[in-house]
C-alpha positions in Angstrom: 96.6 72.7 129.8 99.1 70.0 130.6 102.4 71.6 131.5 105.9 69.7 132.2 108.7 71.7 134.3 112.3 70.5 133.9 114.3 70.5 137.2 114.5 69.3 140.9 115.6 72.5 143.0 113.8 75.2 144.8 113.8 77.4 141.4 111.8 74.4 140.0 109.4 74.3 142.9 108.6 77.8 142.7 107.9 77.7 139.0 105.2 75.2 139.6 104.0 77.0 143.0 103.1 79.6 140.5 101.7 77.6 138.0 99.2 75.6 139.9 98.2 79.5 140.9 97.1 79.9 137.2 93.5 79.0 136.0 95.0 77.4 132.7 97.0 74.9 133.8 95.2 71.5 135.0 98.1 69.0 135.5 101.6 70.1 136.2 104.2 67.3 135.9 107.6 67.8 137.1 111.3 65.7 135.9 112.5 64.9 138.3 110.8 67.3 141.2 111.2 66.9 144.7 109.3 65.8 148.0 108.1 70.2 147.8 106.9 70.0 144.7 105.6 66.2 144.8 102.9 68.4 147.0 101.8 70.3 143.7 102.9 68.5 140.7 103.2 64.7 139.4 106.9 64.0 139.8 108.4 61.9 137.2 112.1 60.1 137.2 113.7 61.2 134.0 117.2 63.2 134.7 117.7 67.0 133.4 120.0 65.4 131.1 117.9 62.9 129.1 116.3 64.7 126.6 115.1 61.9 124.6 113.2 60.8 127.6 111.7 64.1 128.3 110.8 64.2 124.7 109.1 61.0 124.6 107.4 61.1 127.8 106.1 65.4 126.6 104.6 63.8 123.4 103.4 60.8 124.7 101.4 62.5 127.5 100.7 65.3 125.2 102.0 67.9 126.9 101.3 71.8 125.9 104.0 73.1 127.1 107.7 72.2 128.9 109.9 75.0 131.0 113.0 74.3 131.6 114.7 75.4 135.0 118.2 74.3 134.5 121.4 75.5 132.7 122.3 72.3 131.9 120.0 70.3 129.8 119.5 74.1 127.3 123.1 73.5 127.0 122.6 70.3 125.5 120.2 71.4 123.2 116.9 70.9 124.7 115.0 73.5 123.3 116.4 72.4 119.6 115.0 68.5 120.1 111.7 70.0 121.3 111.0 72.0 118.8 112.1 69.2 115.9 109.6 67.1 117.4 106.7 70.3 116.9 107.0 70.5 121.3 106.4 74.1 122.7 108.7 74.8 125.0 110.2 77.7 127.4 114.1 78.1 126.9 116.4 79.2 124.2 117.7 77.5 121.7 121.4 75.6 121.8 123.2 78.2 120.1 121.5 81.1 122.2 122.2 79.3 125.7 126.2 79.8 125.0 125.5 82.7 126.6 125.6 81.0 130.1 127.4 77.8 128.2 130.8 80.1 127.9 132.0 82.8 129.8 133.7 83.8 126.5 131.3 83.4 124.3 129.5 85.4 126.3 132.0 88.1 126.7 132.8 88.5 123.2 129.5 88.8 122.1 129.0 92.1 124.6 132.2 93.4 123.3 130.5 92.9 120.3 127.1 95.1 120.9 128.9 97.5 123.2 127.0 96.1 126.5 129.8 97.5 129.2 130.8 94.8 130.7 134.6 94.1 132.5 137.8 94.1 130.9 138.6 90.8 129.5 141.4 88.1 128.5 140.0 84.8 127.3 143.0 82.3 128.2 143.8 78.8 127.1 146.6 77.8 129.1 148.5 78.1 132.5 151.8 80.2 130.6 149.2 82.3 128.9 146.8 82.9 132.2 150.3 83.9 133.8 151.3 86.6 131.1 148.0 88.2 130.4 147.4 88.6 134.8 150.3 91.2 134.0 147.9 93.7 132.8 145.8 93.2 136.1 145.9 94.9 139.2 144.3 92.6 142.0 141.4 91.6 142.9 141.3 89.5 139.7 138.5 87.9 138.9 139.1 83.9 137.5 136.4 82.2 135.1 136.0 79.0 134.2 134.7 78.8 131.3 132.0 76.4 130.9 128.9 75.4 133.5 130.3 74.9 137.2 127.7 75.0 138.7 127.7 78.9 140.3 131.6 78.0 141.6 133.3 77.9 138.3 134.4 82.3 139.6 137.0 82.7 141.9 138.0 85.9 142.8 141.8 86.2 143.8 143.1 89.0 146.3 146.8 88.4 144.6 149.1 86.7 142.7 149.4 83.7 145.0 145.8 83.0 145.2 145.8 83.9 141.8 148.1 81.5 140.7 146.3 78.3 142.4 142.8 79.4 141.1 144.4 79.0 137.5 146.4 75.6 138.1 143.4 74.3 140.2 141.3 75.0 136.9 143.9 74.5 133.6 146.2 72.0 135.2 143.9 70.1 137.8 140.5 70.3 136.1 138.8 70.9 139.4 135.7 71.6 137.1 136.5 69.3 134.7 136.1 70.2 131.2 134.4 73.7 131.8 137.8 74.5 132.8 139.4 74.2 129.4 139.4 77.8 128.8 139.4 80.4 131.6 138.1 84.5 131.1 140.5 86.8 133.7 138.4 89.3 134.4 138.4 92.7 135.8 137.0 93.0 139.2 133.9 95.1 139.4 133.3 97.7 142.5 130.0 98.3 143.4 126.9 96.7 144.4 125.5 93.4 142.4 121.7 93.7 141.1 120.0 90.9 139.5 117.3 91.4 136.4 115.1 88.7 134.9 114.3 89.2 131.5 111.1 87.4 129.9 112.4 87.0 126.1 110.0 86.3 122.8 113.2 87.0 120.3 110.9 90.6 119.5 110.9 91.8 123.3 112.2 91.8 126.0 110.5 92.8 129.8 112.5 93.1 132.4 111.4 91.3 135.5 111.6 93.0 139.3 115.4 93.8 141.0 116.6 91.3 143.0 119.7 91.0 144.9 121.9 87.7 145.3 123.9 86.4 148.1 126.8 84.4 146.5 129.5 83.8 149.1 129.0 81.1 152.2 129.7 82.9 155.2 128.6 86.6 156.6 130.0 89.7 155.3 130.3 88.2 151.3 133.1 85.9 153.2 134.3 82.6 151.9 133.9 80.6 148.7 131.2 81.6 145.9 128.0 78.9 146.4 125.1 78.9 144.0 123.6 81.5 145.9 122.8 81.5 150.1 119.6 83.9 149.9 118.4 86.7 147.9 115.8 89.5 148.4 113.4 91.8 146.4 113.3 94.8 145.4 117.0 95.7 145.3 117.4 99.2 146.9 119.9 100.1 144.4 118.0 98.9 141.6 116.3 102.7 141.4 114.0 104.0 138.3 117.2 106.2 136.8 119.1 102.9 137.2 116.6 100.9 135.6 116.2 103.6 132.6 120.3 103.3 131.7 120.0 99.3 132.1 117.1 99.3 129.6 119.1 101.7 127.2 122.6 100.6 127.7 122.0 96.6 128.4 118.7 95.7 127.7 118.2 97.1 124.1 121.6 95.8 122.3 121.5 92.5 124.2 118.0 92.3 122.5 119.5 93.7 119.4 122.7 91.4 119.2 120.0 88.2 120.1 118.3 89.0 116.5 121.5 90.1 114.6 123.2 86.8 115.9 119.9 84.9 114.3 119.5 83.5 118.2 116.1 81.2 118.3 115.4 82.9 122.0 112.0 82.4 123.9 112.9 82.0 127.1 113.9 83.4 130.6 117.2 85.8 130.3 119.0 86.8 133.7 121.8 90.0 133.6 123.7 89.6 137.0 124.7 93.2 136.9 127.4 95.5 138.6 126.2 99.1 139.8 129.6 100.6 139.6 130.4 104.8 140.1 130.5 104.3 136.1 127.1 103.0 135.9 125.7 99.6 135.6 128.1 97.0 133.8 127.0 93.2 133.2 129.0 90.3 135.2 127.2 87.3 133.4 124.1 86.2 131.6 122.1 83.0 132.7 119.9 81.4 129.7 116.9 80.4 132.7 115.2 81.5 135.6 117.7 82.2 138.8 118.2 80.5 141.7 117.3 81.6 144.5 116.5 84.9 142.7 112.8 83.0 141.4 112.4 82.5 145.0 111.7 86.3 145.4 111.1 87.6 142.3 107.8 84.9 141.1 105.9 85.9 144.3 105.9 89.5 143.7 104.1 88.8 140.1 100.3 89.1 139.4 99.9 88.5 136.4 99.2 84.7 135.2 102.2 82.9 134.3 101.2 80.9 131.8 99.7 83.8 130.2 102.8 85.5 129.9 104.9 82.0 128.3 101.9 81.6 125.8 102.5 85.3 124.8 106.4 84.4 124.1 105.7 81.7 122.3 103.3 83.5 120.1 106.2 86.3 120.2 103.2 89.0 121.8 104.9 89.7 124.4 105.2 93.2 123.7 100.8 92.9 124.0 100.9 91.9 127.4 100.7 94.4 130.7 102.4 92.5 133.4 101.7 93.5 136.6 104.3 93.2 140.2 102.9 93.5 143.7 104.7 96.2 146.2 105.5 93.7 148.4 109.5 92.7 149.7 110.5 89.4 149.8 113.5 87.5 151.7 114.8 84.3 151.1 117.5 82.7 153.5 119.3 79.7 151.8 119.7 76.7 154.2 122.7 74.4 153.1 124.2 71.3 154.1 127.0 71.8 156.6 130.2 71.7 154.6 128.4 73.1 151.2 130.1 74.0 148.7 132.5 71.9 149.3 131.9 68.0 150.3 128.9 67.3 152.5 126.5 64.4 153.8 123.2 63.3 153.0 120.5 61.9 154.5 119.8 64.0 157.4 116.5 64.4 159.1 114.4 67.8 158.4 112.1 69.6 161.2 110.3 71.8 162.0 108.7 73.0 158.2 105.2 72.9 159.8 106.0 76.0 161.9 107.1 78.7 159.7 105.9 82.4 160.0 102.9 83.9 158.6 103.6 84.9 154.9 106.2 82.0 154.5 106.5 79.1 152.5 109.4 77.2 151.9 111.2 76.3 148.4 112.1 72.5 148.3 115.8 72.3 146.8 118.0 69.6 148.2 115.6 66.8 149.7 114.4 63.3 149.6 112.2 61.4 151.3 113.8 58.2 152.7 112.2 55.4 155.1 109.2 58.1 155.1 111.2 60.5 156.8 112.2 64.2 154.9 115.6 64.3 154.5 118.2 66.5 152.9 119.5 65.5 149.3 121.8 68.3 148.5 124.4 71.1 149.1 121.6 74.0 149.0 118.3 72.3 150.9 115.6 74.8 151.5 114.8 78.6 150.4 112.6 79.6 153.7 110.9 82.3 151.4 108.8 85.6 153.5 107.0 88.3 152.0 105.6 91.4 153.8 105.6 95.1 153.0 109.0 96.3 153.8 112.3 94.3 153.8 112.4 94.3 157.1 109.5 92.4 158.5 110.0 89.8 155.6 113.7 89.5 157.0 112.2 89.1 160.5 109.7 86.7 159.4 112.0 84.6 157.4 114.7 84.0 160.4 111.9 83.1 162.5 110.9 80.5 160.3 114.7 79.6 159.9 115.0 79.0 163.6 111.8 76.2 163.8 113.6 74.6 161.1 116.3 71.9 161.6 118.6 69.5 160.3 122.0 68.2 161.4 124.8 70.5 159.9 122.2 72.9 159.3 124.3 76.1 157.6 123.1 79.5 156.8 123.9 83.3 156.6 122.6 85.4 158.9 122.8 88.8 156.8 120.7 88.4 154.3 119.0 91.7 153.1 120.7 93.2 156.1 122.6 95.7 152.6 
């Protein structure tokens, strides 16, 4: 089978890593890819965003079937163009990726089923944000509305902070347009769990726990990024914990994705709370997470492919898939100054002298004069697996320490929970 993966970071990467592991796939092509996945894949130059281009160049190559790693181009309406043109592909339809596409959207619709989730207001400008923070005790938790790229939530220790996280998003547009509405939120207590769902529309099977790293700096310190390492399993994530998700989260989000008519085969992430109450959801992603595939993909035996044939065929439910015992670390190496401004360009070392067990995720590189360099705010997932957290974690920071790059950032407690 010819196969096309949509996307350029280190979620993208390990997608086809996994891929070229499967006996049914003979040419993986990759738009745009990266220097890592260049290794495995044909990389082609067509932006996430072109989806007339990705169309063309699926049918014209014949393609079997496209995945799509990003957010962004199922919020255009990928999966929709595709499938006019007769074009399998893996990701949910337009109307089913608001889910991700709007925080409210999102929200209303588990209000809707009863998914527990936060307390709510869904706010359109600064004098409204203002009144409805009245019925908020701080933290707060600010949302922008549409795709910031994992930095569109704030969460505000008081009114001041507050205050500024609104007029930075209603009045400034830091995020542009996605900032049009903003969700005040509730702030959750607890510790965060992250489940990937494989969706056919008729089932959905959870994937393995993972847990995310969101903020910059040590100790959940400092702005949210798209995520600075993540490990697997999640300690918290335990089988009573996973029965109440499946009953409580699982089952009516499946429920409300038929009821609402939503075309879904595709990857559905929960980013979940485990609160005193029990588990409540934070967010839904339409696609794979990042770096949460980094950890989660290596754990799985079963062929991948086999699994997205079954979901297009909606058998999913006819399928045993099957997870290895083993943990897995991933520690997030960033540009110095990520997420806020940072340069490009710099040279990488040292990636042929990681650990035993290692191999590391291409997100934010480029290859320039010959030379590997970094391309991005997030630039490698150095990715370990072993049998118990702790030797992964050990591994990975060995590897960490051989690689180099000027302005090299990282945290240095990941999995340490």
């Amino acid at each position: 089978m010819k196969v096309l993966v949509v996307g350029n970071g280190g979620r993208e990467h390990t997608i086809v890593w996994k891929l070229s592991q499967s006996p049914l796939v003979k040419e993986i092509y990759c738009a745009p890819g990266n220097p890592g996945i260049a290794e495995l894949a044909k990389c082609v130059e067509i932006s996430v965003e072109n989806i007339e281009e990705l169309a063309d160049f699926s049918r014209e190559m014949s393609i079997d079937v496209t995945i799509v790693g990003p957010e962004v181009p199922l919020v255009l309406g990928i999966a929709d163009k595709f499938k006019e043109q007769g074009l399998k592909v893996i990701g949910p339809s337009q109307g089913a990726a608001q889910l991700e596409g709007s925080k409210s959207f999102s929200k209303d619709f588990m209000k809707k089923y009863h998914i527990p989730t936060a307390m709510y207001h869904e706010v359109h400008s600064y004098d409204e944000a203002i009144e409805a923070l009245k019925e908020y005790s701080f933290p707060v938790v600010i949302k922008a509305d549409g795709l910031a790229a994992g930095k569109g939530v704030l969460i505000c220790g008081n009114q001041q902070e507050a205050e500024k996280a609104l007029e930075d998003i209603l009045i400034t547009k830091v995020f542009g347009s996605a900032g049009n509405k903003v969700v005040i939120e509730e702030f959750l207590e607890g510790i965060e769990t992250s489940v990937l769902c494989f969706v056919d529309g008729k089932t959905i099977v959870p994937m393995v726990s993972s847990q995310d790293h969101k903020r910059i700096y040590d100790g959940d310190q400092g702005p949210n990024t798209g995520g600075m390492g993540t490990y697997s399993p999640n300690y918290v994530y335990t089988d009573e914990v996973a029965k109440v998700v499946e009953r409580d989260i699982l089952q009516p989000t499946l429920g409300g994705i038929q009821e609402e008519n939503m075309d879904y085969k595709g990857i559905l992430f929960i980013g979940l709370m485990i609160t005193k109450e029990g588990p409540k959801v934070l967010e839904y992603n339409v696609r794979f997470g990042d770096p949460e595939t980094q950890v989660v993909l290596p754990r799985l035996e079963t062929d991948l492919m086999e699994i997205f044939l079954a979901m297009l065929e909606e058998k999913l439910s006819d399928i045993k898939i099957v997870w290895n015992n083993k943990a897995v670390v991933c520690v997030v190496l960033a540009s110095g100054g990520y997420p806020g401004d940072y340069e490009k360009g710099k040279a990488i070392s040292g990636l042929g002298e990681v650990a035993e067990n290692t191999i590391v995720f291409h997100a934010g590189t480029a290859i320039k004069e010959n030379k590997l360099v970094t391309n991005g705010g997030r630039v490698l997932g150095v990715t370990s697996w072993a049998q118990d957290i702790e030797t992964a974690k050990k591994q990975a920071y060995i590897s960490v320490d051989h690689i180099d790059f000027e302005g090299k950032t990282y945290r240095k407690d990941i999995a340490v929970r």
